[in-house]
C-alpha positions in Angstrom: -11.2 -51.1 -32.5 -13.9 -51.6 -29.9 -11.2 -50.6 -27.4 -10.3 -47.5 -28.9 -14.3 -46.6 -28.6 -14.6 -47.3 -25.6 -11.8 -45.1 -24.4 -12.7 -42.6 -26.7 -16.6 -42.7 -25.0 -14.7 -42.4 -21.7 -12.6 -39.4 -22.5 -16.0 -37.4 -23.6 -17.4 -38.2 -20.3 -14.7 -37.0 -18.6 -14.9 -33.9 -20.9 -18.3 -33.5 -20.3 -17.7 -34.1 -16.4 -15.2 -31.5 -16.5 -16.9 -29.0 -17.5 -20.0 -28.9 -15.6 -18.2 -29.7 -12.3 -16.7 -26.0 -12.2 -19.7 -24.2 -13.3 -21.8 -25.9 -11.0 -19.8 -24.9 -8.4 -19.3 -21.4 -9.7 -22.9 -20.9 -9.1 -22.3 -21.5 -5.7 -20.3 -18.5 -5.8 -21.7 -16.1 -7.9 -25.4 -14.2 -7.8 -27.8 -13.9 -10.3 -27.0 -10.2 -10.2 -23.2 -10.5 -10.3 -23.2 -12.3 -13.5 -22.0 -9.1 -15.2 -19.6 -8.1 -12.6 -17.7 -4.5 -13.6 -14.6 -4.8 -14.2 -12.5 -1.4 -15.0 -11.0 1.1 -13.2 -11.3 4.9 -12.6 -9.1 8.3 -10.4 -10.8 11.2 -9.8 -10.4 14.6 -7.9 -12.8 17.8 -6.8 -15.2 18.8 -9.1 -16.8 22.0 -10.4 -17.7 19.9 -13.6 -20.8 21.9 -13.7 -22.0 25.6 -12.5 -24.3 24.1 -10.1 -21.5 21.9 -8.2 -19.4 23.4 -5.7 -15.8 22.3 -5.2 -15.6 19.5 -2.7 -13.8 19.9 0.2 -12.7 17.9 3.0 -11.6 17.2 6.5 -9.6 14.2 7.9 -9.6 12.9 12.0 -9.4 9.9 14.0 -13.0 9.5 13.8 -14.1 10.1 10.4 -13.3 11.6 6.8 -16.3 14.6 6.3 -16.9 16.2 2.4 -18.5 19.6 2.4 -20.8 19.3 0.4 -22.0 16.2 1.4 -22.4 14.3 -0.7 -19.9 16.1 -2.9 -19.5 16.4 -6.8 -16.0 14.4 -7.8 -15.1 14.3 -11.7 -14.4 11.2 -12.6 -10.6 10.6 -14.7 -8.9 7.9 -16.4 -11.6 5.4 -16.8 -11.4 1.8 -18.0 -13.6 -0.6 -18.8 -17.3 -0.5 -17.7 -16.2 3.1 -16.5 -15.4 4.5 -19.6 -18.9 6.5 -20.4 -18.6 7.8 -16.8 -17.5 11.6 -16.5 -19.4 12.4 -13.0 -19.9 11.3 -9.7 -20.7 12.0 -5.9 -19.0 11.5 -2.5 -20.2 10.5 0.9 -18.5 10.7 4.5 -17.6 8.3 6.6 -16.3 7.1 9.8 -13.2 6.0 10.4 -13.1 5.4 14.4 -15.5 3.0 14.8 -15.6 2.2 11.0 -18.6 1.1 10.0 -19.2 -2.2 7.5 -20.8 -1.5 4.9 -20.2 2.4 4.4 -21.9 4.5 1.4 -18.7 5.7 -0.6 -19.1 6.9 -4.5 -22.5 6.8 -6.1 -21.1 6.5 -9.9 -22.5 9.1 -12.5 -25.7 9.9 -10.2 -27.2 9.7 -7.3 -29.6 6.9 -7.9 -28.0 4.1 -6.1 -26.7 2.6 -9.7 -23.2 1.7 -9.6 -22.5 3.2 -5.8 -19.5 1.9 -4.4 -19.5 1.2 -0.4 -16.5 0.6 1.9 -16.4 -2.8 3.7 -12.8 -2.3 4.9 -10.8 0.6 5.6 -6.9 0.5 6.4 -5.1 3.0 9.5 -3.8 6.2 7.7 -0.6 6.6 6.2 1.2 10.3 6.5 4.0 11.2 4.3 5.9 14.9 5.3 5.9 16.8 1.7 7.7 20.1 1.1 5.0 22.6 3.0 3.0 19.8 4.4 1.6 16.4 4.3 0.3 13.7 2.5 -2.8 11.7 3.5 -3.0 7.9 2.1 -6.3 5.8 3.1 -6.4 2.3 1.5 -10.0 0.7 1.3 -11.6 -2.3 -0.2 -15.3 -2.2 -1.1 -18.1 -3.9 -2.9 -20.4 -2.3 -5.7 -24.1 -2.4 -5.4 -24.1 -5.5 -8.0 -21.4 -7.4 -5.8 -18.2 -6.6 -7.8 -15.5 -6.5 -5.4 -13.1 -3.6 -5.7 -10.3 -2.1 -4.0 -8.4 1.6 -4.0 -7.0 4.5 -2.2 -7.6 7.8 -1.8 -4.8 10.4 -0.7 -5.3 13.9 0.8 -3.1 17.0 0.7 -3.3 19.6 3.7 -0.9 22.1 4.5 -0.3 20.8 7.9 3.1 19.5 8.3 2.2 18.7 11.9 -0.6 16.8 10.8 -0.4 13.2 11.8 0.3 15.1 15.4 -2.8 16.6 15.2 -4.6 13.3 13.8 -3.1 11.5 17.1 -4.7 14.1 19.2 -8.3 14.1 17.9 -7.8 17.2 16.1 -8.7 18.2 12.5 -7.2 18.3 9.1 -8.4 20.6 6.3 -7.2 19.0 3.2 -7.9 18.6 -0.3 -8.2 15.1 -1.4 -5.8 15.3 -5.0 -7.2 11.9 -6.1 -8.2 8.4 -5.5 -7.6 4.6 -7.9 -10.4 2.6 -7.6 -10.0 -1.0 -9.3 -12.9 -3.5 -9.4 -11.4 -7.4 -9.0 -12.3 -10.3 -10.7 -14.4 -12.8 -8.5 -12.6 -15.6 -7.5 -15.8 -17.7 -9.7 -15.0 -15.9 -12.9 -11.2 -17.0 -12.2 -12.6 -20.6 -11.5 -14.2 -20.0 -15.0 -11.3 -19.4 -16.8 -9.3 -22.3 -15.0 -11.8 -24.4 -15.9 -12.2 -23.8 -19.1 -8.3 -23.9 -19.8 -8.4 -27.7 -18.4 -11.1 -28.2 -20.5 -8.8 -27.1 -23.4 -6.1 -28.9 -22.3 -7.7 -32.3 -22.2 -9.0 -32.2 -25.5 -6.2 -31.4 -26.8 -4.2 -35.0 -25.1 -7.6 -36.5 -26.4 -6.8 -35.6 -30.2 -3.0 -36.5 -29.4 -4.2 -40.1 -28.2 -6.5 -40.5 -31.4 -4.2 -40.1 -33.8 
């Protein structure tokens, strides 16, 4: 009998070890402010959402990716998550040759700095011929103002079937941009979280098993 407590004192220190071992060191990982990471998804396209927006445009070279206006109006489509309640949001240019880390993007329902999405990696341009011109693919990974990672692409349409020609030579491409996925990752803390918790789980479980 005194056996059995003693093991059964050991296996709730163990427990107990367990499970403050991964948050501890998930705290190593994770801000104060990225507690509440976002986590969702959202497309969206030119917008003349409302009559004071004009429709953004855009043009595509070696050294950067310009919206006129700028920033530009985008409406915001297909939302998930902690993006569901957004309809609206704007667009900032960029550089693209030298890129620079981190780079203004999408400012998220307004522009007050609140949700604004900024490159920190940008990946060489992808042309695909369509019937009557090309396609333009950029694919980026960013970081939200709270420290949510996220990743996405954005893809332009230009009439230019001779476009990645005239990319090559420094020249440049009028396009429409026809939409862009952004996805914002877990943080590899919140996955420690959830593996933690699941060994948690699965040791009590071989601690009722051995009881009985």
């Amino acid at each position: 009998m005194i056996m059995i407590n003693l093991k059964s004192q050991l296996l709730n220190a163990t427990l107990v070890l367990a499970a403050a071992l991964p948050l501890a060191t998930a705290g190593l990982f994770t801000s104060a402010g990225s507690a509440e990471a976002y986590i969702g998804s959202f497309n969206y396209s030119a917008s003349d959402r409302n009559p004071s927006d004009e429709v953004t445009k855009a043009t595509v070279s070696k050294t950067s990716v310009n919206f006129l206006p700028n920033p530009g109006a985008i409406l915001l489509t297909h939302q998930t998550g902690d993006f569901i309640s957004d309809r609206r949001g704007f667009i900032k240019s960029f550089q693209t040759n030298p890129f620079v880390s981190p780079s203004a993007f999408i400012d998220v329902a307004t522009l007050d700095g609140i949700k604004l999405l900024s490159l920190t990696s940008l990946n060489p341009a992808i042309f695909t011929p369509q019937n009557g011109g090309t396609d333009i693919n950029l694919s980026f990974k960013g970081l939200f103002e709270d420290g949510s990672q996220a990743e996405g692409y954005i893809t332009f349409a230009t009439q230019d079937q001779g476009a990645k020609t005239t990319y090559d030579n420094g020249g440049i491409i009028n396009a429409s941009f026809t939409g862009l996925a952004v996805t914002s990752v877990p943080e590899p803390a919140a996955l420690l979280g959830l593996g933690a918790v699941g060994a948690v789980m699965a040791m009590s479980r071989r601690r009722k098993s051995f009881v009985q």
